[in-house]
TORRO-285538 format. One record per residue (C-alpha): x, y, z. Coordinates in Angstrom, 3 decimals, decimal comma. Layout:
BEGIN
+----------+----------+----------+
!        u !        v !        w !
+----------+----------+----------+
!        X !        Y !        Z !
...
+----------+----------+----------+
END
This chain:
BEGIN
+----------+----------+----------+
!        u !        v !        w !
+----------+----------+----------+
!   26,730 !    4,781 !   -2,967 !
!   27,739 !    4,097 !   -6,314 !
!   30,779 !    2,170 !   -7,757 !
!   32,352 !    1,700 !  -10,989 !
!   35,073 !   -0,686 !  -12,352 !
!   37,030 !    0,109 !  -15,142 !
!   39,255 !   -3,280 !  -15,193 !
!   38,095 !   -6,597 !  -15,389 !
!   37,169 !   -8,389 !  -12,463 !
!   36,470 !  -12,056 !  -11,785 !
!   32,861 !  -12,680 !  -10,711 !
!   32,578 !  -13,863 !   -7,143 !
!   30,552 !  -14,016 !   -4,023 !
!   31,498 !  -14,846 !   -0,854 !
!   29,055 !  -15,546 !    1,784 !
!   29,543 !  -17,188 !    5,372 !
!   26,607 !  -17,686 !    7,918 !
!   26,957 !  -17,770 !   11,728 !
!   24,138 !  -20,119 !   12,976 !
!   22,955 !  -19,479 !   16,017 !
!   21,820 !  -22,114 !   19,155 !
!   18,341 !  -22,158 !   18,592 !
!   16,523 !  -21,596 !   22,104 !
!   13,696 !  -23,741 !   22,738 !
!   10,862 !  -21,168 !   22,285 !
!   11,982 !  -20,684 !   18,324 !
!   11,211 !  -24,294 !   17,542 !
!    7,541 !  -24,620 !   14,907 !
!    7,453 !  -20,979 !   14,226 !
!    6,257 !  -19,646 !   11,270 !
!    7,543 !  -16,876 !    8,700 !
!    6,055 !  -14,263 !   10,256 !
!    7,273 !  -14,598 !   13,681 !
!   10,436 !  -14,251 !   12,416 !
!   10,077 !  -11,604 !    9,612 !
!   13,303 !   -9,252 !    9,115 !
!   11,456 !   -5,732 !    8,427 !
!    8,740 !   -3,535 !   10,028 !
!    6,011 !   -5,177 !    9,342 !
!    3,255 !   -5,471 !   11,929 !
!    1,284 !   -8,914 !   11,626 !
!   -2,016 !   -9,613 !   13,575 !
!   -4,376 !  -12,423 !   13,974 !
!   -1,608 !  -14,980 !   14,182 !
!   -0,091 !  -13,968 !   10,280 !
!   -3,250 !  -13,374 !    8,536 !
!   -2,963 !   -9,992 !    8,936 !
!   -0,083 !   -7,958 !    7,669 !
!    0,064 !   -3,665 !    7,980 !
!    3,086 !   -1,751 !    7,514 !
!    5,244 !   -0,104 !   10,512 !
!    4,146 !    1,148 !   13,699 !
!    5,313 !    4,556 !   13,016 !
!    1,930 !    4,809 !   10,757 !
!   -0,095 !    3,180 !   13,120 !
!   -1,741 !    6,634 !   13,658 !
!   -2,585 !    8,174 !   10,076 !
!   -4,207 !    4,426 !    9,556 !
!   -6,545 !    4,914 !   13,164 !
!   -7,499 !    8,833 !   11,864 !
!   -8,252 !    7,184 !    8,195 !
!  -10,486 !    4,630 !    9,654 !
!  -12,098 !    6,895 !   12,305 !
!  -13,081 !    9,228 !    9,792 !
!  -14,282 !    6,496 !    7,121 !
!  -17,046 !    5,779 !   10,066 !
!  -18,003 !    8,581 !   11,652 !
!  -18,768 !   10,513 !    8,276 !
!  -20,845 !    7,772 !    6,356 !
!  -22,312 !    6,409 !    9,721 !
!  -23,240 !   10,396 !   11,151 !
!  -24,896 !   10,335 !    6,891 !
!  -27,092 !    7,196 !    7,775 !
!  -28,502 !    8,930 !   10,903 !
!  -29,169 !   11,959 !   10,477 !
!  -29,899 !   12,164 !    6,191 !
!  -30,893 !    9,383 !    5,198 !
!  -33,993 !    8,807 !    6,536 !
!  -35,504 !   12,573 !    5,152 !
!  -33,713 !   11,424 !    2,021 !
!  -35,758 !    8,157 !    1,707 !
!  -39,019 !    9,158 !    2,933 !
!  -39,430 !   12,754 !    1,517 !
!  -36,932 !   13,013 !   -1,272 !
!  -35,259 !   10,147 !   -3,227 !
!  -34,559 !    6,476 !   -2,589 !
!  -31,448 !    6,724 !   -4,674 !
!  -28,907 !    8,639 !   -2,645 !
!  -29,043 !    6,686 !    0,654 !
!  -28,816 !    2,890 !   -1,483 !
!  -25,603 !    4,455 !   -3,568 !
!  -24,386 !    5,764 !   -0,441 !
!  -24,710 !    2,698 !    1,466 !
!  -23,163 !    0,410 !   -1,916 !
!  -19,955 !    2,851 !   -2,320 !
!  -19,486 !    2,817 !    1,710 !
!  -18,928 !   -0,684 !    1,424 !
!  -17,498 !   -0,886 !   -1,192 !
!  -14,498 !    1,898 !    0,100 !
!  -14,172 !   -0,324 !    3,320 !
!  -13,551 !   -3,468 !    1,634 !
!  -11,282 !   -2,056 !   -0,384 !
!   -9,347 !    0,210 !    2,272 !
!   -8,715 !   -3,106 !    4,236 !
!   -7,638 !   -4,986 !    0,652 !
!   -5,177 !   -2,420 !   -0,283 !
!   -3,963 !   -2,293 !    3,676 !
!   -3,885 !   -5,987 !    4,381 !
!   -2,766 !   -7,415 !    1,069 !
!    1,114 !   -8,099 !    0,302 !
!    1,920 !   -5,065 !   -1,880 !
!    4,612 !   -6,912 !   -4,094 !
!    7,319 !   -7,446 !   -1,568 !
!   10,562 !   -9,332 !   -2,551 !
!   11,057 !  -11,179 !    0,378 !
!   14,924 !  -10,937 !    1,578 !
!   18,047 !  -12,927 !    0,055 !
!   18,121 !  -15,191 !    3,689 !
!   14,187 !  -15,438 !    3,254 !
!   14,576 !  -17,025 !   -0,422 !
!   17,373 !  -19,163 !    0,759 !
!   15,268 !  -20,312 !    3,970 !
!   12,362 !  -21,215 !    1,358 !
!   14,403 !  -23,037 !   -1,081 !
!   16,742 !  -20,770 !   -3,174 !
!   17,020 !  -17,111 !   -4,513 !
!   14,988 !  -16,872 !   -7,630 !
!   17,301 !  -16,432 !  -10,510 !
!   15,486 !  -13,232 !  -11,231 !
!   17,087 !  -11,547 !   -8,531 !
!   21,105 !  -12,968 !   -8,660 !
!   23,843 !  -11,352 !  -10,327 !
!   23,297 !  -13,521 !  -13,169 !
!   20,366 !  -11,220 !  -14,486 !
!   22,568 !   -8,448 !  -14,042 !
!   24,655 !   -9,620 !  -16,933 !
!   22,159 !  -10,640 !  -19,030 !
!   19,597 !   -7,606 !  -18,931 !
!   22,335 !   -4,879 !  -17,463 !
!   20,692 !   -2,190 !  -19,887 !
!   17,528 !   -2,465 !  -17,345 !
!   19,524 !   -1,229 !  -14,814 !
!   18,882 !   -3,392 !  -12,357 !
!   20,007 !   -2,324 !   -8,584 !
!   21,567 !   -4,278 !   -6,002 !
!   20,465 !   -3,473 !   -2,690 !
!   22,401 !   -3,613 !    0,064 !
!   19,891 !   -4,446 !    3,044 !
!   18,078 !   -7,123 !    1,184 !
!   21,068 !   -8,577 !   -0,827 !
!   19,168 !   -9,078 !   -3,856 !
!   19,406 !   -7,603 !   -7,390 !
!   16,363 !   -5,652 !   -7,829 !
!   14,109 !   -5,576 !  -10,999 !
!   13,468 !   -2,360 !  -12,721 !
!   11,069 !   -0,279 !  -11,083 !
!   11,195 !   -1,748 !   -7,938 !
!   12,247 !   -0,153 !   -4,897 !
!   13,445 !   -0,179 !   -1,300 !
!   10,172 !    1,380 !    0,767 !
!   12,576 !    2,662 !    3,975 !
!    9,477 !    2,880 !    6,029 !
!    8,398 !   -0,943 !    5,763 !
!   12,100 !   -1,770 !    5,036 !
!   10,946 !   -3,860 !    1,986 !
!   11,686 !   -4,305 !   -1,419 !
!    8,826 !   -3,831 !   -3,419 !
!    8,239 !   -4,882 !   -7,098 !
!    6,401 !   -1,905 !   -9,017 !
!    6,840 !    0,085 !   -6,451 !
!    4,427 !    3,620 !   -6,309 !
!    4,454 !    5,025 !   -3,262 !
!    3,926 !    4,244 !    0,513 !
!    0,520 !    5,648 !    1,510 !
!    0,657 !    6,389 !    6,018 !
!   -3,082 !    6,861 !    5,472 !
!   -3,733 !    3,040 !    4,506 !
!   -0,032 !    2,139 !    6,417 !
!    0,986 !   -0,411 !    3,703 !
!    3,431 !    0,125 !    0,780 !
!    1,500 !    0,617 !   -3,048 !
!    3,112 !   -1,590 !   -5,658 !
!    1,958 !   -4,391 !   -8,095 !
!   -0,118 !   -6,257 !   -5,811 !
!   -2,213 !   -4,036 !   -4,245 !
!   -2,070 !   -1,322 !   -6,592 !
!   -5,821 !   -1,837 !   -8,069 !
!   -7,222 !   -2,125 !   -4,707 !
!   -5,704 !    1,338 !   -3,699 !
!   -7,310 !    2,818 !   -6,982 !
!  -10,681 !    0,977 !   -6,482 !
!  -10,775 !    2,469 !   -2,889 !
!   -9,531 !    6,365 !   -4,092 !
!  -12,718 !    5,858 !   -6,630 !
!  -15,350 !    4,264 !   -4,315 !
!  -14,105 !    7,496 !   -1,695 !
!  -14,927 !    9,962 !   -4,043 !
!  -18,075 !    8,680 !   -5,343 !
!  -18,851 !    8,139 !   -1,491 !
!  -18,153 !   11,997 !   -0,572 !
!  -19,804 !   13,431 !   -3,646 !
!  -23,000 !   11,564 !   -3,447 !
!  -22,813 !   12,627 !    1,156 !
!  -22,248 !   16,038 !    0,045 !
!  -25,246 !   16,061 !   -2,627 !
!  -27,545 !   14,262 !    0,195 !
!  -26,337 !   17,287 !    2,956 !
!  -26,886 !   19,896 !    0,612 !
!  -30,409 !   18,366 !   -0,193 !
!  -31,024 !   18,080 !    3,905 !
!  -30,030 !   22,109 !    4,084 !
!  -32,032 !   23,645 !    1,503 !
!  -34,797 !   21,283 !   -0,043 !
!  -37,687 !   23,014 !    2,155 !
!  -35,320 !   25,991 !    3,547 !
!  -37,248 !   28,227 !    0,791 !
!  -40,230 !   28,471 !    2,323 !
!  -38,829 !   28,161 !    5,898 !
!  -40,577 !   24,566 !    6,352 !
!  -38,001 !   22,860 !    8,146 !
!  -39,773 !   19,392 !    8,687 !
!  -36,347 !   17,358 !    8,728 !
!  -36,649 !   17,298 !   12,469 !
!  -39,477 !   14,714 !   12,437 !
!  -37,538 !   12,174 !   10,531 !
!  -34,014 !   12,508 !   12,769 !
!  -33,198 !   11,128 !   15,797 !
!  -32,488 !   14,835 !   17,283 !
!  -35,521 !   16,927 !   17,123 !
!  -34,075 !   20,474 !   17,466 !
!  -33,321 !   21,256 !   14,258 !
!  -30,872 !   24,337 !   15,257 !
!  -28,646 !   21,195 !   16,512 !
!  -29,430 !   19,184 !   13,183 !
!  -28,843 !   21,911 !   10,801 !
!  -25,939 !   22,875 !   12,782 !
!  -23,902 !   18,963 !   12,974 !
!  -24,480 !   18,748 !    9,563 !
!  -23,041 !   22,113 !    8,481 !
!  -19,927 !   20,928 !   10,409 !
!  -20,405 !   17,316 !    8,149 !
!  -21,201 !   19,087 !    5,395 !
!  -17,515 !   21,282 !    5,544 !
!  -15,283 !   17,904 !    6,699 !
!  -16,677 !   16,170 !    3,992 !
!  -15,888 !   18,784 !    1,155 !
!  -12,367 !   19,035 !    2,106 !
!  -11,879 !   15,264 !    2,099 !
!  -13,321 !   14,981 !   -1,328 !
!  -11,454 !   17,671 !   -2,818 !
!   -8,096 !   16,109 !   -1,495 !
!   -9,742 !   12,151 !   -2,713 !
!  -10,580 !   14,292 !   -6,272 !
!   -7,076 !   15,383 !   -6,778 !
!   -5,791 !   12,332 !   -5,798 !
!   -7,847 !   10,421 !   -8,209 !
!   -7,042 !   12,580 !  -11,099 !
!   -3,185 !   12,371 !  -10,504 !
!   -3,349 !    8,421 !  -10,393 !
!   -5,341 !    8,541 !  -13,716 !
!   -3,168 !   10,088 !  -15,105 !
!   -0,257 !    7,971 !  -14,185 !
!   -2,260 !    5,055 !  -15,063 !
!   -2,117 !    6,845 !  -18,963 !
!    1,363 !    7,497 !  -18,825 !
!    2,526 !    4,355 !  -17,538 !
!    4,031 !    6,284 !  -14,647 !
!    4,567 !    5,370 !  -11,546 !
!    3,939 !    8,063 !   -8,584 !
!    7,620 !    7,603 !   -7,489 !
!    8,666 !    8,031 !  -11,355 !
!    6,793 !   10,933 !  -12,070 !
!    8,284 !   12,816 !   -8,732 !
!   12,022 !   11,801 !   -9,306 !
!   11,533 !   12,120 !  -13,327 !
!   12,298 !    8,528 !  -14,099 !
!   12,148 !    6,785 !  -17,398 !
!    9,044 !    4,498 !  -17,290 !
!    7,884 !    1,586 !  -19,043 !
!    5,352 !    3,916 !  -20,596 !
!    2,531 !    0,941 !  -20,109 !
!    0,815 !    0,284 !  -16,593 !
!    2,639 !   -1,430 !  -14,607 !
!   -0,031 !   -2,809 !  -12,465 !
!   -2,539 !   -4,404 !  -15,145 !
!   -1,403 !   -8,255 !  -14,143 !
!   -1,848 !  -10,599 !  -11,324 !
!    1,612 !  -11,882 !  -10,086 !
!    1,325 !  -14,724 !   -6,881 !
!    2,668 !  -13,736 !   -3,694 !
!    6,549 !  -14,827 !   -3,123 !
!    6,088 !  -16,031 !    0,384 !
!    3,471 !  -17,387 !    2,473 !
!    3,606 !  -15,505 !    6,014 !
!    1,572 !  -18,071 !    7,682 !
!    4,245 !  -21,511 !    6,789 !
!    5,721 !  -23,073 !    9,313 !
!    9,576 !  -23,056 !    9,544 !
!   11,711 !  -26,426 !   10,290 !
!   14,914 !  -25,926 !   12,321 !
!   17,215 !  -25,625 !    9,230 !
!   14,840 !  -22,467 !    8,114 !
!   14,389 !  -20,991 !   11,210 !
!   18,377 !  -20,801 !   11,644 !
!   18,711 !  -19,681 !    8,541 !
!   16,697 !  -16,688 !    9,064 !
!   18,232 !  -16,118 !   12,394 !
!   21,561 !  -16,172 !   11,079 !
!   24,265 !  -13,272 !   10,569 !
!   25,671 !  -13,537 !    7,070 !
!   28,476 !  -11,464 !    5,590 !
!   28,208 !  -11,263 !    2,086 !
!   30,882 !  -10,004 !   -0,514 !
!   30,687 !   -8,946 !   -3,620 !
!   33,222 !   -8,513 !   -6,617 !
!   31,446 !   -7,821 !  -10,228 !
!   33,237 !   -7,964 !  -13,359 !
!   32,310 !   -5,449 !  -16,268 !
!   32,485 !   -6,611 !  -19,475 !
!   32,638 !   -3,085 !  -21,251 !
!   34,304 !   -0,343 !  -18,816 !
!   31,998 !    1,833 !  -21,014 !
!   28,668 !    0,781 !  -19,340 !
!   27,212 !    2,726 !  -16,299 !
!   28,310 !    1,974 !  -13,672 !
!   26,490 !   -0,909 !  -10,352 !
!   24,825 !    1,344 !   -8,450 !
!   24,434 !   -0,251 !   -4,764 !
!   21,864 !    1,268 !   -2,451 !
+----------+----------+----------+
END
């Protein structure tokens, strides 16, 4: 919804806070018990995913990230080592790794997330960053109030409606690794496309080898070095490998390429879809500390903080009626 004011207003917000009776079972909890969004948290905080809803694109991610590579180790790579090349199993087994670390990185990692206005105030105050203040001060960067979070957004940060977060640098929310992509994790996602496609191209090269390296002169000696000795049942699972992992590394390829890209433009994915003006410089090439720590433990005057219903009002004064006009969302 968007609002404009063509007369001068006073500046003024009103805020009131209903505090709750706090029942015995809330007392020495910690953030993340009592974090307002969809966020799942495991492992008593130190794990942190997005919402349930992609609960099952993550499962089908990670099933296929082990059956592929692990189905590679047992049936190629031992041909590969003994009777072809060293190489290919070693850089298989380095960029496997390397794609699971990463996957769980760019899954587990706070993504940028600006925690909510009652969040700030239960930590100690709202940074001044994110008040109406810096709304006068910088309004040419069209900053954006939004309404869930009650906090004036920097530019090119968004609202992710599946985690129900605000997220600084916002790209895109990925289902596959169920965690929002923004400033934080934004390497690790890119890092983890890369190490995938290296991963697929070097199990494709190793399948192909397995096919064909002695299919010229029909001797088919694979069999002695696999666990299955039939080779019509050998030749035949990794056919089947051979076609899953093509199509995944054609989808990873394109992928890649598209962030590239973005990473020359300065784009972000959500920029380059809705045709927003950029920064035109990456976005993503800084470290920035986390804003909260999920794992702190909350006194009383925190935890009824968070548990409290405000009602917040608020009245903005324009300077110049010729300006664009707030935009709330």
């Amino acid at each position: 919804m968007k609002t404009s004011h063509q007369h001068k207003r006073p500046y003024l917000i009103t805020e009131t806070f209903d505090f709750p009776n706090l029942p015995i079972d809330l007392c020495s909890k910690s953030l993340w018990e009592l974090w307002p969004s969809k966020n799942q948290f495991f492992c008593k905080g130190k794990i942190m995913i997005g919402s349930s809803q992609d609960n099952l694109p993550f499962i089908l991610t990670l099933t296929l990230l082990t059956i592929v590579p692990i189905s590679f180790f047992v049936f190629i790579c031992r041909y590969l080592w003994y009777n072809v090349t060293i190489s290919i199993p070693i850089l298989s087994g380095i960029f496997y790794f390397g794609s699971i670390v990463f996957f769980l990185l760019t899954s587990f990692s706070d993504p940028g997330i600006i925690p909510r206005k009652k969040v700030f105030q239960a930590l100690g105050d709202v940074p001044k960053e994110f008040t109406a203040e810096v709304f006068f001060t910088e309004f040419g960067h069209l900053h954006k109030f939004c309404a869930t979070c009650e906090i004036y957004r920097p530019p090119r940060s968004h609202h992710c409606a599946k985690c129900d977060n605000c997220v600084e640098v916002f790209d895109h929310h990925c289902p596959y690794v169920n965690n929002c992509i923004g400033l934080r994790n934004y390497i690790y996602f890119m890092m983890f496309v890369m190490n995938l496609l290296f991963l697929g191209m070097i199990d494709i090269s190793g399948f192909m080898i397995f096919l064909f390296y002695n299919a010229g002169d029909g001797n088919f000696e694979y069999n002695k070095r696999s666990l299955i000795e039939q080779k019509e049942v050998i030749a035949t699972i990794v056919a089947i490998l051979t076609i899953i992992s093509f199509a995944f590394t054609l989808f990873v390829g394109i992928l890649c390429l598209f962030h590239c890209s973005l990473c020359a433009s300065g784009e972000t994915t959500k920029e380059r879809l809705k045709g927003e003006a950029s920064a035109k410089k990456c976005g993503f090439c800084r470290y920035k500390k986390s804003w909260f720590n999920k794992r702190m433990k909350l006194n009383d005057a925190q935890i009824k903080i968070l548990m409290a219903k405000s009602t917040t009002t608020f009245e903005i004064e324009l300077n110049d009626s010729s300006k664009s006009p707030i935009d709330i969302i």
